[in-house]
C-alpha positions in Angstrom: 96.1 26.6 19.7 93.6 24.2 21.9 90.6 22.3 20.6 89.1 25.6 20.3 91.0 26.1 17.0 89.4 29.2 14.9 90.4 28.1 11.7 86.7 26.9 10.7 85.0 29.4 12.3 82.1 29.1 9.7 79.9 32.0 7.8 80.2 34.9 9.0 77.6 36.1 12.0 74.7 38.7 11.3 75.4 42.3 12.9 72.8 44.2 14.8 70.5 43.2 17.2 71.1 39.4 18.3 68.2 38.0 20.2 69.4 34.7 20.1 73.2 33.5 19.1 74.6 34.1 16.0 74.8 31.0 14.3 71.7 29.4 15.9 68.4 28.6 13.0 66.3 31.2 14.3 62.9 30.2 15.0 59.4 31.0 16.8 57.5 28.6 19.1 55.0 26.9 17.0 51.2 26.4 18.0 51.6 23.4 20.4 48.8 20.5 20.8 47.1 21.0 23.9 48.9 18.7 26.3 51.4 19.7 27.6 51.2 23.4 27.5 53.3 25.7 26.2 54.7 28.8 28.0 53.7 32.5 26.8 55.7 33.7 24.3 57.3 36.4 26.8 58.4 33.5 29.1 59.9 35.3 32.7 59.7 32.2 34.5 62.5 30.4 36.7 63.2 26.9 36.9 64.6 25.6 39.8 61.9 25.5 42.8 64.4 27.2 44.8 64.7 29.8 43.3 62.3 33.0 43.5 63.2 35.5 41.1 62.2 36.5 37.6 63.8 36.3 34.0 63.6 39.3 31.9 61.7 38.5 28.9 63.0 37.6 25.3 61.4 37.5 22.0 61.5 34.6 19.9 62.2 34.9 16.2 61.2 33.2 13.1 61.0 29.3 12.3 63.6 27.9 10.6 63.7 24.2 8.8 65.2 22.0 11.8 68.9 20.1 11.8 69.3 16.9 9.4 70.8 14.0 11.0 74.3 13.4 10.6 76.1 10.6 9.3 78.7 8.6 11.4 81.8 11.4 11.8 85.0 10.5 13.0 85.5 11.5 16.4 88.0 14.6 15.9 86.1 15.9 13.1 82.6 16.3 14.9 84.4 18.0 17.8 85.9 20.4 14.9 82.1 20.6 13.4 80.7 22.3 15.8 83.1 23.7 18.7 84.8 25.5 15.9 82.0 26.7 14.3 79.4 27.4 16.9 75.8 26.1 17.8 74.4 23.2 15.9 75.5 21.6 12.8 78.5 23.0 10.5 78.1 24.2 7.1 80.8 22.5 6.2 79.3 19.4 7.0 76.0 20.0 5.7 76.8 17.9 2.7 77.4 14.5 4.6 73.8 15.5 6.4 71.3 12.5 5.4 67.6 13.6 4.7 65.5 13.5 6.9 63.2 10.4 7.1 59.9 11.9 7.4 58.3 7.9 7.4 61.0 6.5 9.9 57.7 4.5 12.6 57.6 6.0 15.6 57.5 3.2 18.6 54.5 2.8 20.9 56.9 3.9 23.9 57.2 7.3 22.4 53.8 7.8 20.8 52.4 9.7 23.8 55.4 12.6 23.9 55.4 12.5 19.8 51.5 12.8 19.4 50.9 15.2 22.6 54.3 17.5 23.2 55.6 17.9 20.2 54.6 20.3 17.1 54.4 19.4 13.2 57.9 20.8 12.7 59.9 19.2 16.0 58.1 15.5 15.1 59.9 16.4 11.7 63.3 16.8 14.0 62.5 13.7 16.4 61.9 11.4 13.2 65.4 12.2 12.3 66.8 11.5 15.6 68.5 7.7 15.9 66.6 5.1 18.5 68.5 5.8 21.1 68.7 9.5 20.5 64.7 9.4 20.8 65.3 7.8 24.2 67.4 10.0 25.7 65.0 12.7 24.6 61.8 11.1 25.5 63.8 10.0 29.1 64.6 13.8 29.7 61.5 14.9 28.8 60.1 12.8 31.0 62.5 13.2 34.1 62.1 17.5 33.9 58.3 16.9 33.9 57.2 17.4 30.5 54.4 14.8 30.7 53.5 15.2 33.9 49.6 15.4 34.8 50.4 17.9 37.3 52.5 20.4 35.9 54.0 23.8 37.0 55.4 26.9 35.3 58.7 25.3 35.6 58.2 21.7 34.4 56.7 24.0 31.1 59.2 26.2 31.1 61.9 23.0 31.2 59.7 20.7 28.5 59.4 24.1 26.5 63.2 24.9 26.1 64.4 21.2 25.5 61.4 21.4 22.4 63.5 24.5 21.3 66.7 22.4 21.5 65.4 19.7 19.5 63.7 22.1 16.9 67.0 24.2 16.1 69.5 21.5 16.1 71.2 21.8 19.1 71.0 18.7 20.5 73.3 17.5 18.0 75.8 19.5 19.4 78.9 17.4 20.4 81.7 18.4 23.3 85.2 17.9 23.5 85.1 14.2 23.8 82.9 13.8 21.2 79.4 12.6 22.4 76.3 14.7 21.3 74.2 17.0 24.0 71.4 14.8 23.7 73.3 12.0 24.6 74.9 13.9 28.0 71.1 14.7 28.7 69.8 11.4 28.7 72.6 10.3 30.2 71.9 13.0 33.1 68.8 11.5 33.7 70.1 8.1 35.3 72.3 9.3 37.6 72.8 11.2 41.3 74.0 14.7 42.2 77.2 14.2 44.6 76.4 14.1 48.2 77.3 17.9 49.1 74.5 19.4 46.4 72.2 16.7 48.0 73.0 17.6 51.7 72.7 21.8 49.9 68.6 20.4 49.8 69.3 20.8 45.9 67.3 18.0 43.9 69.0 16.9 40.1 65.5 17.6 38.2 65.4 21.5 39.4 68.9 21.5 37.8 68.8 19.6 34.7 65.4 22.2 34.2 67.7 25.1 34.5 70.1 23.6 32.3 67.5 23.4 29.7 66.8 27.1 30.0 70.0 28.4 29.7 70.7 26.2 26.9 67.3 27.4 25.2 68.2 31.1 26.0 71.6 31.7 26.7 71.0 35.3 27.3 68.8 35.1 30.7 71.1 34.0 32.9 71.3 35.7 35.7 74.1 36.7 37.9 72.2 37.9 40.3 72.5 40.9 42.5 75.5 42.0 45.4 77.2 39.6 43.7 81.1 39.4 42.1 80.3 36.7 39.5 80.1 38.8 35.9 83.0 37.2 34.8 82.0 33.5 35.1 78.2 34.3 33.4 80.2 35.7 30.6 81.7 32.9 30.2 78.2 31.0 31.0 76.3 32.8 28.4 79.7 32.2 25.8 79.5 28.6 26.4 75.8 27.7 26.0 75.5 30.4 23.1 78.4 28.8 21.0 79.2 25.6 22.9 75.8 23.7 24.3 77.6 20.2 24.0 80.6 21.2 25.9 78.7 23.4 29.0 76.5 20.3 29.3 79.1 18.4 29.8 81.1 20.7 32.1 78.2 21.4 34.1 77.0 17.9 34.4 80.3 16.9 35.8 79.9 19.3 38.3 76.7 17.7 39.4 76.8 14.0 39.1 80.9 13.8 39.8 82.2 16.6 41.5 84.8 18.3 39.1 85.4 18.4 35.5 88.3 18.8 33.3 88.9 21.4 31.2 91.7 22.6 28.4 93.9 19.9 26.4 97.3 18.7 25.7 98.5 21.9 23.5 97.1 24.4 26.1 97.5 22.5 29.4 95.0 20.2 31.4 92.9 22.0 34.5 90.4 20.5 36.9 87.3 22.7 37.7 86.0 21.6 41.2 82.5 21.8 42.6 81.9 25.0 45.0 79.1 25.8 47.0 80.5 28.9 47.9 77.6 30.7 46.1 74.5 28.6 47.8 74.3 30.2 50.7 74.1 34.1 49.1 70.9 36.2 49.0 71.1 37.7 45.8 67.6 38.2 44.5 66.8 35.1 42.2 69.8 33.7 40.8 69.0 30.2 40.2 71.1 27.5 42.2 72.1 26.5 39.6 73.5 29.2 38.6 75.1 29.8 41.3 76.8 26.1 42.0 78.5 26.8 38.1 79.1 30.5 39.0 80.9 30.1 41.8 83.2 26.9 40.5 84.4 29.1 37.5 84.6 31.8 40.1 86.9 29.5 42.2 88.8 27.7 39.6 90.0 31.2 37.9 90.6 32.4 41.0 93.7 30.0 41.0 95.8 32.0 38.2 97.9 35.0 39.5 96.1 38.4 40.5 97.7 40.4 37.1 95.4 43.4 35.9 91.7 45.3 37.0 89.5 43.3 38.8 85.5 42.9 37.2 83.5 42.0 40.4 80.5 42.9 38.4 77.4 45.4 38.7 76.2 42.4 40.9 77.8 44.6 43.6 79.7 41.8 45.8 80.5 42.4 49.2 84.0 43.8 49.7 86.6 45.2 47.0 89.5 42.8 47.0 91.2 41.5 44.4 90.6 37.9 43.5 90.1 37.1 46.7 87.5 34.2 46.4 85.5 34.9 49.3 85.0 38.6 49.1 85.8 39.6 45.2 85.5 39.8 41.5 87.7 38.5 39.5 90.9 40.6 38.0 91.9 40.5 33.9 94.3 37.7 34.0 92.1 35.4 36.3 89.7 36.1 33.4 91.6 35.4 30.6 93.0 32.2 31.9 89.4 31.0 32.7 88.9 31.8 29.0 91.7 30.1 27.6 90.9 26.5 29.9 87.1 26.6 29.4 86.3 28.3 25.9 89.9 26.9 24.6 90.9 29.1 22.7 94.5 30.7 23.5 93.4 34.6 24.2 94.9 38.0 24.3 93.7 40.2 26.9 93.7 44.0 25.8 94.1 47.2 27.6 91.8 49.4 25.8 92.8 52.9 26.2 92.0 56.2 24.1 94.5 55.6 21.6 93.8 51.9 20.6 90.1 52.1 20.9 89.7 52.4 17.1 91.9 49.5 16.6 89.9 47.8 19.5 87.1 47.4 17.9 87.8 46.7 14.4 89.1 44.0 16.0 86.2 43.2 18.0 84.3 43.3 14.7 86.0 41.1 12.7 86.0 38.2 15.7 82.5 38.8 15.6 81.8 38.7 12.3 83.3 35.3 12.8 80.8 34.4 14.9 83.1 34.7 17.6 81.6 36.5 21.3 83.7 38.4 23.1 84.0 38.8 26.5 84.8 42.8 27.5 85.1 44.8 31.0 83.6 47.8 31.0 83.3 50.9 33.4 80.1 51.5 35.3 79.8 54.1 38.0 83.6 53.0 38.8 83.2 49.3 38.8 84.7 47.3 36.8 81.7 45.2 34.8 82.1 41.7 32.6 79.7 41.7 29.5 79.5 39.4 26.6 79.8 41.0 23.1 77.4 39.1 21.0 77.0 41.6 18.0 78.3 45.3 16.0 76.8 46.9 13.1 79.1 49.7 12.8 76.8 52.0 14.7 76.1 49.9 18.1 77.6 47.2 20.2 75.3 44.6 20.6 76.0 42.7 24.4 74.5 40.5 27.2 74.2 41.7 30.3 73.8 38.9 33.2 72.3 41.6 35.9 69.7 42.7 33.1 69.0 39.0 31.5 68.7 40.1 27.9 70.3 41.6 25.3 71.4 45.6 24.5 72.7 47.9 22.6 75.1 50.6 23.3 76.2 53.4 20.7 80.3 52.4 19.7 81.4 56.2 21.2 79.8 55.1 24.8 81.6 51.7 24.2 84.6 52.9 23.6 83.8 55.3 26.7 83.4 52.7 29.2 85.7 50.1 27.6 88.8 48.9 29.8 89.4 45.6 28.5 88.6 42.9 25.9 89.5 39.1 25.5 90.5 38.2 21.9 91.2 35.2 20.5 95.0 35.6 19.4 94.4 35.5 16.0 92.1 39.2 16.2 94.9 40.3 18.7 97.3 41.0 15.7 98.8 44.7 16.5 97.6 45.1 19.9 99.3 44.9 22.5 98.5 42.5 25.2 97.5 43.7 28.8 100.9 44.2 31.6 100.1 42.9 34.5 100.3 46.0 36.2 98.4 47.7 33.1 95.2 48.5 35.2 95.4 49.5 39.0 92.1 50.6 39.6 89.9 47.9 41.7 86.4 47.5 40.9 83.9 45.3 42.8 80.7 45.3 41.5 78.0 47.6 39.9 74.9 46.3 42.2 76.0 48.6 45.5 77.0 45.4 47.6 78.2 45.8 50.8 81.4 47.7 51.4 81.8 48.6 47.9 78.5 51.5 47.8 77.7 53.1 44.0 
């Protein structure tokens, strides 16, 4: 089954409209102190200085009481805590939670970023953070610019989102080895992108700010356009919806060491290595960021055998063939492979058709109301299309878009319209029939009018 098991999937997700993950405490920025600044509540602002384009804006719901430290966990059982049940602390470990100590002293060494950055509520969260917990936040804080004199709408932007993190309770999100996501943060801090990003011009603040965002709101990233990379943003937006510990950690690796390894010892061991092959691309804003983890999911699926439709995207890449890495999207089984090795769970790829559509998505619903997100390809003008499926009410599929940066709805007729495929955990797969190979002939590039492959 993988690390990924489903068996503690936790309570069931709210249907409808999902502006931010399922299982995430929703909240709204609180009035901040006047230094530093906090950025407007529609926040369409980038990161990375290098990159020039624009986030689509997102609303920000309701304030909820922030995370309670946890207690000293075995190893095993903090990785099944959280990657099994999603973002933040598990219900089912709510009981071992310790109060939060709303006297623990704050030291002189974080007084300033206590007193001046954060609000009421997140100095409730950073009491109940250990000592060296409030280091590693103070230290990335610090490093992405938060208390800088001199700031920009990115340092904001960066200072704003880890604020968020700390407020919600992700940062006590854990990865597969078992260390928390504040700890891979501050961690983060002390060390060096590998020589190929530096010799790119990239610099490690601009990316550990855009790690920040996404982490804050999964749901802008951005594939950007004449691009093949849908798939791998899915799997993006999946990760650091459900999973912020473990995409820290994956994409950390990929900055400061080169590769990262992905999957177990029940599913199989893979090594994802770096790739620049999306730093060089003109494609209207896409962080690089973005594009250094886009294009080294892009790369290491592209490994697996070229079974199935290919989902370049409505990014629009240049050229229509399939899973070829320098010229296409990636086909169904290159996708559900990447699944299985980074999400970890063992997946069913299904054919949806008219006659199994029905079937299709009371499956969909009941992984969803799981608070599992489902990855789908979908038809657009005759492209083949990877979305994330974050949400269903019964009248409307609720999805992420990485071209549009926000969330959508789309009536369930249309759905199961444009519907070609879905990746299921197995245990939502049961009386479907899994994808043939040759199940899906069609090749689809892109839904952005790249080159060679026009709308």
């Amino acid at each position: 089954m993988g690390w990924l098991d489903n068996k503690l999937l936790g309570p069931k997700a709210p249907t409808g409209k999902l502006p931010v993950p399922a299982k995430v405490p929703e909240f709204e920025v609180p009035k901040l102190l006047p230094k530093p600044a906090s950025p407007p509540t529609k926040d369409r602002s980038e990161l990375s200085s290098g990159a020039s384009g624009q986030f689509a804006a997102y609303d920000l719901p309701e304030a909820k009481e922030p995370s309670r430290k946890a207690e000293v966990v075995p190893r095993r059982e903090l990785r099944e805590q959280t990657l099994r049940t999603g973002r933040g602390a598990a219900a089912e470990a709510s009981a071992r939670l310790a109060p939060v100590n709303s006297e623990a002293p704050v030291s002189e060494k974080h007084e300033y970023i206590y007193q001046k950055g954060l609000s009421e509520t997140q100095q409730k969260a950073f009491r109940a953070l250990s000592s060296d917990e409030r280091d590693s936040f103070c230290k990335v804080y610090s490093t992405v610019g938060g208390d800088w004199s001199e700031q920009n709408e990115h340092t904001q932007a960066a200072a704003h989102s880890l604020r968020l993190l700390l407020e919600n309770g992700s940062l006590d999100n854990v990865d597969s080895k078992g260390k928390k996501l504040i700890t891979t943060l501050g961690e983060a801090c002390d060390q060096q992108l590998v020589p190929e990003l530096k010799a790119a011009k990239l610099d490690k603040n601009g990316q550990l700010q855009q790690l920040l965002k996404q982490l804050a709101y999964p749901s802008a990233i951005y594939q950007g356009e004449g691009t093949d990379t849908c798939a791998p943003s899915s799997v993006q937006t999946i990760m650091a919806s459900t999973m912020p510990g473990e995409y820290a950690r994956i994409a950390t690796e990929l900055l400061f060491k080169g590769k990262a390894e992905v999957g177990d010892d029940e599913i199989g061991r893979q090594t994802i290595d770096l790739s620049l092959g999306e730093i060089g691309k003109q494609d209207n804003g896409r962080s690089y960021f973005s594009r250094v983890i886009q294009g080294s999911l892009k790369d290491f699926a592209s490994q697996f055998d070229e079974d199935g439709e290919e989902y370049g995207g409505r990014g629009g890449g240049s050229g229509s063939f399939r899973g070829n890495t320098a010229s296409g999207g990636l086909t169904a089984n290159q996708i559900n492979e990447m699944y299985r090795y980074v999400i970890g769970n063992v997946p069913t790829t299904v054919q949806v058709n008219q006659g199994n559509s029905d079937k299709v998505v009371s499956k969909l619903g009941q992984a969803l109301e799981a608070g599992v997100f489902v990855p789908a390809g979908l038809n657009f003008d005759g492209r083949g299309h990877a979305i994330t499926i974050m949400g269903f009410d019964g009248k409307d599929v609720t999805y992420c878009d990485s071209v549009d940066r926000r969330t959508l709805k789309m009536p369930v007729d249309e759905f199961k319209t444009r519907a070609k495929m879905v990746v299921l955990p197995d245990q939502f797969a049961e009386g479907l029939v899994r994808q043939a190979n040759d199940a899906l002939e069609d090749d689809f590039s892109g839904r952005g009018g790249g080159s060679g492959t026009g709308r």
